[in-house]
C-alpha positions in Angstrom: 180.3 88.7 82.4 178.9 84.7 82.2 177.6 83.3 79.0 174.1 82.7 81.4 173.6 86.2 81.6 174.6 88.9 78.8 174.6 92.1 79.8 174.4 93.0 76.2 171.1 92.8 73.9 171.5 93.0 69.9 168.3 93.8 67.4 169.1 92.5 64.6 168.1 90.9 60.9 168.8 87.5 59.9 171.7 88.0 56.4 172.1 92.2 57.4 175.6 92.9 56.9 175.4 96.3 59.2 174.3 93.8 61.9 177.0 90.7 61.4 179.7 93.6 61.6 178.6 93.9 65.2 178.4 90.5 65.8 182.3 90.2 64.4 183.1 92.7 66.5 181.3 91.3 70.1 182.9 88.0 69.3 186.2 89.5 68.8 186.2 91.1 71.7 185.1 87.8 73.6 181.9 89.4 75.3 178.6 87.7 75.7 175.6 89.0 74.3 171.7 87.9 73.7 170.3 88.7 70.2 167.0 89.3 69.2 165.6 89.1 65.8 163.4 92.0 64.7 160.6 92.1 62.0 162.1 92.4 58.9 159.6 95.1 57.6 160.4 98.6 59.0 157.2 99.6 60.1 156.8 96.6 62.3 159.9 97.1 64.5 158.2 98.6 67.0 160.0 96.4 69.8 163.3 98.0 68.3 161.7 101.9 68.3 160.5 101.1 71.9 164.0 100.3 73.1 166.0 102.5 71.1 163.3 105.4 70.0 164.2 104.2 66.5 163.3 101.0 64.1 166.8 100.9 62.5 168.9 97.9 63.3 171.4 97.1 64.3 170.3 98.1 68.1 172.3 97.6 71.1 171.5 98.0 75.4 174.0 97.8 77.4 172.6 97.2 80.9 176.2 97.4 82.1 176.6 100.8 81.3 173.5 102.0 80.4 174.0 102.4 76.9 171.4 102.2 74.8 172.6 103.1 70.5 172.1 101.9 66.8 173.9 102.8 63.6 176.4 100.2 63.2 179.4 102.3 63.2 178.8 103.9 66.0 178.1 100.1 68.0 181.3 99.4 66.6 183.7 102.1 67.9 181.3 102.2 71.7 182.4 98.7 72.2 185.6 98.7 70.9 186.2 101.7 73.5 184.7 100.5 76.4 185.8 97.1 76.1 188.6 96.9 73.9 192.2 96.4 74.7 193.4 99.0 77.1 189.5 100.0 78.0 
């Protein structure tokens, strides 16, 4: 994967914790990824709830496998399976 083109897209909030623990854990695991602030009020999220059929962030699409999940947690352990040591 090259820096020019993340297959990875993060919806996110500016200063949400849920979402920087994401962001910790695509740096760590040295992959590339394009992030896109979302409204900050709920009901206006709709570019998240298109994408991801909620407007809950942090959001995540993985065009390189198809993935497309939110709920930080469950970001989390995804990437740290499919593209953690030993993945």
């Amino acid at each position: 994967m090259s820096d020019s083109d993340p297959q990875i897209t993060l919806y996110r909030l500016q200063a949400c914790p849920f979402c920087e623990r994401v962001v910790r854990t695509l740096q760590d695991l040295g992959l590339s990824y394009r992030s896109r602030f979302v409204e900050p009020m709920h009901a206006d999220r709709n570019v998240v709830k298109r994408v991801s059929g909620k407007r809950s962030v942090p959001a995540i699409v993985d065009e390189h496998t198809g993935v497309t999940m939110s709920e930080s947690a469950n970001i989390v352990e995804y990437l740290t399976k499919t593209y953690g040591e030993g993945a």
